[in-house]
C-alpha positions as CSV (number, residue, x, y, z in Angstrom):
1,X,-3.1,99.1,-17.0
2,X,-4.8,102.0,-18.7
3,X,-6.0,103.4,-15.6
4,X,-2.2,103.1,-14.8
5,X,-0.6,104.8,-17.5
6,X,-3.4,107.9,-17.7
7,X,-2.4,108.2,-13.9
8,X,1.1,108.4,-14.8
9,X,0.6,110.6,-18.1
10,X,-1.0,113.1,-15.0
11,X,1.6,112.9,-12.4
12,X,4.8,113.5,-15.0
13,X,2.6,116.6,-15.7
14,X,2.3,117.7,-12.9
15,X,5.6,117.6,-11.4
16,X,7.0,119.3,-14.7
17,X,4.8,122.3,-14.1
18,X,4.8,122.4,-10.4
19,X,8.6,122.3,-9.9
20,X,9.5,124.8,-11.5
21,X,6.6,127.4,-9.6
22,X,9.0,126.1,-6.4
23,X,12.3,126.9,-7.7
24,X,11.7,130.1,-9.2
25,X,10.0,131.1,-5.4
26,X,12.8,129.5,-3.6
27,X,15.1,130.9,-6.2
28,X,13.5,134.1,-5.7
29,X,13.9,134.0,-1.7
30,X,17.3,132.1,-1.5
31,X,18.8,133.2,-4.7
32,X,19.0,131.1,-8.1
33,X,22.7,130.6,-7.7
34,X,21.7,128.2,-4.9
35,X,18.5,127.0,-6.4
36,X,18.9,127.4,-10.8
37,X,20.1,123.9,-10.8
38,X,17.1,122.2,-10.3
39,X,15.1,123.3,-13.0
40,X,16.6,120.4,-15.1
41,X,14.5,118.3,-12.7
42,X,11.3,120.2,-14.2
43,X,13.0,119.2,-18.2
44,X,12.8,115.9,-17.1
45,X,9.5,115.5,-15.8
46,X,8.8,117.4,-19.2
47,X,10.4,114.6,-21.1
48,X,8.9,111.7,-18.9
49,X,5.8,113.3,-19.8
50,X,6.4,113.0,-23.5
51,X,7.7,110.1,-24.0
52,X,5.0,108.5,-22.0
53,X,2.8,110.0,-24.5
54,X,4.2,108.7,-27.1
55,X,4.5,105.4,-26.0
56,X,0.7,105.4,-25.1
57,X,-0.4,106.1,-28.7
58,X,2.2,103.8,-30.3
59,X,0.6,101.0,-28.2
60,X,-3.4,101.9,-29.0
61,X,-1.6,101.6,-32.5
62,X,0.0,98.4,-32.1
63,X,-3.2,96.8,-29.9
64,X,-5.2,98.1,-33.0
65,X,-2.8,96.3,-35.7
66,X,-3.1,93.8,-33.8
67,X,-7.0,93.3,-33.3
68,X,-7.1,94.3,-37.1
69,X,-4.8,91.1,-37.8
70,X,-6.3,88.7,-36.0
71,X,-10.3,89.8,-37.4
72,X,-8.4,89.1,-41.4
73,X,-7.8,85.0,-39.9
């Protein structure tokens, strides 16, 4: 699941820097009236990225609480 997750964490980055490199070229060649619209795709991608993060470190906390717990029975 870890392998999963860092995978993840990768691809959320990605697609929040690379979409916005494509709009702003197609924006450039087609016009951002057409194009400015989908640069809320790369804000979500940002925010998938984030949350994921946080999520990922609030379970190593959680799996460490737990292991900490069960070592005190």
């Amino acid at each position: 699941m870890n392998v999963y997750n860092n995978l993840m964490l990768k691809f959320w980055l990605i697609v929040a820097i690379i979409i916005p490199v494509i709009v702003t070229y197609l924006g450039i060649t087609d016009g951002f009236k057409k194009w400015g619209g989908y640069y809320i795709l790369s804000i979500i991608a940002l925010f998938m990225y984030l949350i994921r993060k946080w999520m990922m470190k609030r379970m190593a906390k959680h799996l460490q609480y737990l292991s900490e717990q069960k070592n005190k029975e």
